[in-house]
N, C-alpha and C positions, 0 to 999 in steps of 0.2 A: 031926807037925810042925804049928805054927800060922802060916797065914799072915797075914798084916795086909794085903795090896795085891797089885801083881804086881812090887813092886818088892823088899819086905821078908815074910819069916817066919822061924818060929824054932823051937826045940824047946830041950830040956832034955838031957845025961846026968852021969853020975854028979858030975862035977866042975866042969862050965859050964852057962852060958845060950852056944850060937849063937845067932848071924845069923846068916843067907842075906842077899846080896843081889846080886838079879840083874838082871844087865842085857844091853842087847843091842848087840853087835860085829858084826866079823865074821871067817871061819874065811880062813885062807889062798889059799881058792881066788875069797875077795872075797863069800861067802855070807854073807846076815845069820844070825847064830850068839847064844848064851844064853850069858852068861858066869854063872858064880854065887863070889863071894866071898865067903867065912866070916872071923867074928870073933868071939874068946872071950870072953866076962864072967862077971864074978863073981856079981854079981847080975841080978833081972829091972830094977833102977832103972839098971843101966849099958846093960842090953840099950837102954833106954825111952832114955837120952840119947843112947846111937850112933843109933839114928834121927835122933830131933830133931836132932843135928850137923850130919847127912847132908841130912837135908831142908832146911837153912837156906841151904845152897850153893847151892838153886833158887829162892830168892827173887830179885826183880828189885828190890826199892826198901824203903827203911828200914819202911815204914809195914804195908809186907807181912812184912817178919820180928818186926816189933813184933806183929803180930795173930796170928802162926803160933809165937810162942814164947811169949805170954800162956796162964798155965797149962798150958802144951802137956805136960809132964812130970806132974802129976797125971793128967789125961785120960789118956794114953796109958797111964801105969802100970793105971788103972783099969782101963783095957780090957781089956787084959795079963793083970793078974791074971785078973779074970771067966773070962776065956778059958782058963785052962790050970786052974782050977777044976772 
C-alpha cells in the first residue's frame, strides 16, 4: 500500500486502483475510532481526481480552491506514478 497523507493511500490488485480513506469518528461507546472507506477506479488518473474532488470540499474561499486545483491533477498523477514505480 502507498500512502500519500494520513488521510489518503492506495494500492493496486488485479482489477482496480483503491483508495483508502480514513478518517476519524467515533465507536458506539463515544471513543474516537479510524474509519477507513474504499473506492474502486479504473485507473491511477481516477484514483488522482477522487482525491482532488475530495480535497476541494476543504477549501474555505474561491481563491484557495483556484490555487489547490491549478495543475493539481498533473502533480499528483506525477507523484503517483513515481511512487508505485
Amino acid at each position: 500500500m502507498i500512502k500519500i497523507d494520513d488521510r489518503f493511500s492506495f494500492n493496486r490488485d488485479k482489477y482496480n486502483w483503491i483508495l483508502y480513506e480514513t478518517r476519524m469518528g467515533k465507536d458506539k461507546d463515544d471513543n474516537d475510532k479510524a474509519h477507513t472507506d474504499l473506492s474502486f477506479h479504473g485507473t491511477l488518473t481516477q484514483v488522482c481526481a477522487a482525491i482532488i474532488d475530495r480535497r476541494q470540499g476543504d477549501c474555505e474561499s474561491l481563491i484557495q480552491l483556484m490555487e489547490m486545483t491549478a495543475d493539481a491533477a498533473d502533480r499528483l498523477t506525477a507523484f503517483m506514478t513515481e511512487k508505485t514505480e
